[in-house]
VOGU-3710 file (C-alpha; in Angstrom, 3 decimals, decimal comma):
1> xxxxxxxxxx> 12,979/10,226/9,754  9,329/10,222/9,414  9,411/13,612/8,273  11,754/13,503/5,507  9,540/10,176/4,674  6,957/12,697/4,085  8,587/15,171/2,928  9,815/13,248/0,036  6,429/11,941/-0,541  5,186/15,272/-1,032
11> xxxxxxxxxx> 7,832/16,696/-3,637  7,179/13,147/-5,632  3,247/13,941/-5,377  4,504/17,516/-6,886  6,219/16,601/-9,502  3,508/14,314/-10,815  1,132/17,240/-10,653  -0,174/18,660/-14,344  -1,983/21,621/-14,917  -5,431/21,116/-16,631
21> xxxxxxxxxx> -4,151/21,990/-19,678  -1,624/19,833/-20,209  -3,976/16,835/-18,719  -6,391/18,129/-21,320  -3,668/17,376/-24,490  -2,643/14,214/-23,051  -6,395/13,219/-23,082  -6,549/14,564/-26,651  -3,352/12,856/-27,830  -4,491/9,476/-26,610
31> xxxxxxxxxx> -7,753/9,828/-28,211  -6,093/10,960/-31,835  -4,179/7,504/-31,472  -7,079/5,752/-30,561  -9,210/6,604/-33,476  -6,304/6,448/-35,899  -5,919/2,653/-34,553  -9,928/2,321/-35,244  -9,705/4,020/-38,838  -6,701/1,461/-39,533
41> xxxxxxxxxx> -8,617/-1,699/-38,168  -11,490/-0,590/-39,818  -10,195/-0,316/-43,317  -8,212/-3,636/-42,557  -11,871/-5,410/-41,957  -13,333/-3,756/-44,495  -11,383/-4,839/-46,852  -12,519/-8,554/-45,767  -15,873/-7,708/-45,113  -17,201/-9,931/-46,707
51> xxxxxxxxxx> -15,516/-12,756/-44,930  -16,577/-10,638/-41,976  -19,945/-11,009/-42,643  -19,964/-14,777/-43,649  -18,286/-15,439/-39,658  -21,103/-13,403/-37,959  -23,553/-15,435/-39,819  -22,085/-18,791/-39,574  -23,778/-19,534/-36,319  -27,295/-18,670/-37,189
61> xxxxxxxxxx> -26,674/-20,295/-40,357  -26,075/-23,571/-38,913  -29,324/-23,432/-36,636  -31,187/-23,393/-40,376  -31,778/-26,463/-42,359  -29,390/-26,805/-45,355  -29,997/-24,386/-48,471  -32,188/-21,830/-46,367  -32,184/-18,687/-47,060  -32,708/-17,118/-43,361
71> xxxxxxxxxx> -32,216/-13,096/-44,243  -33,965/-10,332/-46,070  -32,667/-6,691/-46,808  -36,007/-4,879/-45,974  -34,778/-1,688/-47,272  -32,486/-1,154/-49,882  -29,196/0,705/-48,394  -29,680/-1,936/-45,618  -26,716/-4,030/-46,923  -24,100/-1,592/-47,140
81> xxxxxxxxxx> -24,639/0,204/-44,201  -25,036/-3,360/-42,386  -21,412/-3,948/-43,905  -20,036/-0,538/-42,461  -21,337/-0,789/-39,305  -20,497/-4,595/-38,518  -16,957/-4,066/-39,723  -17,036/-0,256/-37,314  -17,937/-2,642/-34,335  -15,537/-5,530/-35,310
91> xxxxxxxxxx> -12,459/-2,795/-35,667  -13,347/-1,771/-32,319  -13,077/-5,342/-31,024  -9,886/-6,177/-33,071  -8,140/-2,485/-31,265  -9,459/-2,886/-28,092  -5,766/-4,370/-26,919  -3,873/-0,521/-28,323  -7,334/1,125/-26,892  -6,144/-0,191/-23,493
101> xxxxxxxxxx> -2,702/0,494/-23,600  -3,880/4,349/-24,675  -5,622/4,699/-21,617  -3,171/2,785/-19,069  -0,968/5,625/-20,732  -3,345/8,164/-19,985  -3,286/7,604/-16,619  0,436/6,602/-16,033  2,313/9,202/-14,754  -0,590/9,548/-12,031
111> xxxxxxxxxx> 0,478/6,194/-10,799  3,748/4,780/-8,229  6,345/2,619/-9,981  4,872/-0,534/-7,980  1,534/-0,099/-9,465  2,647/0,815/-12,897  4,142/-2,978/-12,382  0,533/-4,008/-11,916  -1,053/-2,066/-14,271  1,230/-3,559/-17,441
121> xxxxxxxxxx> -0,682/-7,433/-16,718  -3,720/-6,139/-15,983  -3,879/-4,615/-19,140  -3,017/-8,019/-20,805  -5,602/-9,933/-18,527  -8,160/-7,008/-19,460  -8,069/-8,096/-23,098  -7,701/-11,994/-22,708  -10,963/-11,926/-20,679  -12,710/-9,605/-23,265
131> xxxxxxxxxx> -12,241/-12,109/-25,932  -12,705/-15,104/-23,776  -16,243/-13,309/-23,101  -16,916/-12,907/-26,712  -15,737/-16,033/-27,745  -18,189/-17,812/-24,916  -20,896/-15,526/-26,594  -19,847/-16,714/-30,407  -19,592/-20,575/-29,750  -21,490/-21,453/-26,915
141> xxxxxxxxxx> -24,149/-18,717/-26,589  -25,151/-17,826/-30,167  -25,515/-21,884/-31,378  -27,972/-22,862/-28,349  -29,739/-19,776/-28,390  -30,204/-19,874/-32,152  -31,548/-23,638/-31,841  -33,969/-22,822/-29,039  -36,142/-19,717/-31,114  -35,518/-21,140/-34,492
151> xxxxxxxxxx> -37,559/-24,266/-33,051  -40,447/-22,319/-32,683  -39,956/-22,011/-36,818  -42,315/-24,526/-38,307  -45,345/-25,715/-40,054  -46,508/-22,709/-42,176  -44,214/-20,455/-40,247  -41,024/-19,336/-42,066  -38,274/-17,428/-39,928  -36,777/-14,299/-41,988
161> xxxxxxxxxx> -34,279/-12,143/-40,090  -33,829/-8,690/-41,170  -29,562/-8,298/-41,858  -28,976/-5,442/-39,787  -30,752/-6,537/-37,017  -29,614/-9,776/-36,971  -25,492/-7,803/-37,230  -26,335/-5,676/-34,556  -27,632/-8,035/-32,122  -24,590/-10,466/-32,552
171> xxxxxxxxxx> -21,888/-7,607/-32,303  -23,539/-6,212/-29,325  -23,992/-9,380/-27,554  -20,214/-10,339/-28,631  -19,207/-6,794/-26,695  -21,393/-7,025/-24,068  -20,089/-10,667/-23,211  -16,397/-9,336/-23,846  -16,929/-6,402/-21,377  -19,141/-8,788/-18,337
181> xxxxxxxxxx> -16,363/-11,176/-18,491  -14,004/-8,515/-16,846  -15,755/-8,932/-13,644  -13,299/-11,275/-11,959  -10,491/-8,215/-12,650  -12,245/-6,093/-11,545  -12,890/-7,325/-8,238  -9,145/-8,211/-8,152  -8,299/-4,327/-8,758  -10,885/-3,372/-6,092
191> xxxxxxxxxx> -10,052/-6,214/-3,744  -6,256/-5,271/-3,789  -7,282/-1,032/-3,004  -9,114/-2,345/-0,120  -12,867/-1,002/-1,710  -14,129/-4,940/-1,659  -13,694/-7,535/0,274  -14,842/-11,559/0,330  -17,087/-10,791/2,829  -18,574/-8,048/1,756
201> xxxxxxxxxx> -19,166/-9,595/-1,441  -21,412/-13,085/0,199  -23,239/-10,646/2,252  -24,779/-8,651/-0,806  -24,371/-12,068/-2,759  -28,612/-11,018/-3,416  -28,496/-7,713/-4,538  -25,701/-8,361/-6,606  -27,721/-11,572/-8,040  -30,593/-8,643/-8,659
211> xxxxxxxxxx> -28,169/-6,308/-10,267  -26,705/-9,237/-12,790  -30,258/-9,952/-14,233  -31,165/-6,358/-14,384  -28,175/-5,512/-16,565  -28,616/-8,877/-18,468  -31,992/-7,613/-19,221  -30,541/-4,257/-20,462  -27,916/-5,613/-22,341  -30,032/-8,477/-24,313
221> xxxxxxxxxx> -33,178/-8,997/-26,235  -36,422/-8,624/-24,196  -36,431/-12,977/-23,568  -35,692/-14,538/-20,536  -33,996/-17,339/-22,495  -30,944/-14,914/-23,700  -31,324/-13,317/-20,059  -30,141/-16,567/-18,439  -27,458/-17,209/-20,887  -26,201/-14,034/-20,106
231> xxxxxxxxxx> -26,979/-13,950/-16,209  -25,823/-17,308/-15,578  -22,223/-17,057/-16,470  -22,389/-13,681/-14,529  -23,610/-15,460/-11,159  -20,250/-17,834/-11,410  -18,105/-15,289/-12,198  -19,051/-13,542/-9,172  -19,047/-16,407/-7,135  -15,640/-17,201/-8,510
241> xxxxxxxxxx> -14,368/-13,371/-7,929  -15,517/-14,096/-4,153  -12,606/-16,325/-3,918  -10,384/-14,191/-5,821  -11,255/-11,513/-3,021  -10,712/-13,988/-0,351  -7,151/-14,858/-1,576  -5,490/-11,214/-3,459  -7,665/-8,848/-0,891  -5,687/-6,202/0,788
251> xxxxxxxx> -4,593/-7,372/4,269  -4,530/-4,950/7,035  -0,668/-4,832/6,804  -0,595/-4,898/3,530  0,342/-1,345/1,698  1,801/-2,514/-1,703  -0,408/-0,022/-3,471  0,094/2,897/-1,492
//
């Protein structure tokens, strides 16, 4: 019995083989469809890019006293290419759901039928916690953060941000908040193939502490104030993705993904 078991197990593995080739044109297929959904989003945002820009503003805006004017162009293409590239990164954002569901069918037919069952909510969890990360970033991040330097703005001192930089540090903070907050999944995905466990996890509780504020530092501005922000929300989530170990970790009986 045990060998047709296997037997069968092999001629399923078989038939789910693809040459390099064809692996190569489904790679190339999803990746048409991926930048086709980009090119759509983007000429959907750029139509409204204007609103666009007003939203990415709006929270530095309110951290100035009424009827300031806080940003300069300091060169003179700066504004249109600030527009392009803000409403490049926002398309990205606005996709990312159909970017997913390109690569979970990517690597479909690689999986069993029990973990293309897990795959389909994980995909759906992937993007809720991306924008739960960049909203965290937009509305609780961006206003306190804002308030805190802008403080340092007075007497003869006037605070002038350049438009693109100010763009490109919001969107990238916005993504990089989006893409941290996927932690607890993650650890969920690893926790159920047996590669993580609770334990594990509170043992290297430090060097994973070490890790956070290293890649905080990478991912913001050189100050220790937008460090925190960034590293503190990091240490919960790990502490909370602990638990989530603790309670969806593979048992030693249990074989639902293999």
């Amino acid at each position: 019995m045990s060998n047709s078991n296997e037997m069968a197990q092999e001629e399923l593995q078989d038939d789910r083989v693809m040459p390099l080739t064809a692996h190569l044109e489904e790679l190339r297929r999803r990746l048409v469809r991926s930048f086709i959904a980009i090119g759509v989003c983007f000429a959907f945002v750029y139509y409204f890019s204007k609103q666009v820009m007003l939203f990415l503003q709006e929270p530095v805006l309110q951290a100035f006293p009424e009827g300031a004017t806080p940003f300069a162009l300091l060169r003179l293409p700066e504004g249109f290419f600030t527009e392009l590239k803000a409403s490049l990164l926002v398309a990205v954002c606005i996709a990312m759901p159909y970017l997913l569901f390109q690569a979970w069918r990517f690597v479909a037919p690689g999986l069993y039928p029990r973990e293309k069952i897990v795959a389909i909510p994980m995909m759906i969890f992937a993007t809720i916690f991306f924008f739960i990360g960049a909203s965290f970033a937009y509305y609780i991040v961006f206003p306190i953060g804002f308030q805190f330097f802008l403080a340092y703005a007075e007497g003869s001192v006037i605070a002038s941000l350049s438009l693109s930089w100010y763009l490109t540090f919001v969107v990238k903070l916005i993504m990089a908040f989006g893409i941290a907050f996927e932690l607890p999944l993650i650890v969920f995905v690893l926790s159920r193939l047996g590669l993580v466990t609770a334990e594990k996890m509170r043992k290297g509780r430090k060097i994973a502490i070490l890790i956070i504020f290293g890649g905080a530092a990478i991912l913001t501005p050189p100050d220790i104030v937008t460090q925190v922000m960034m590293a503190g929300p990091m240490i919960v989530l790990y502490e909370g993705s602990i638990f989530i170990a603790k309670i969806f970790g593979k048992k030693p009986d249990n074989y639902d993904l293999e």
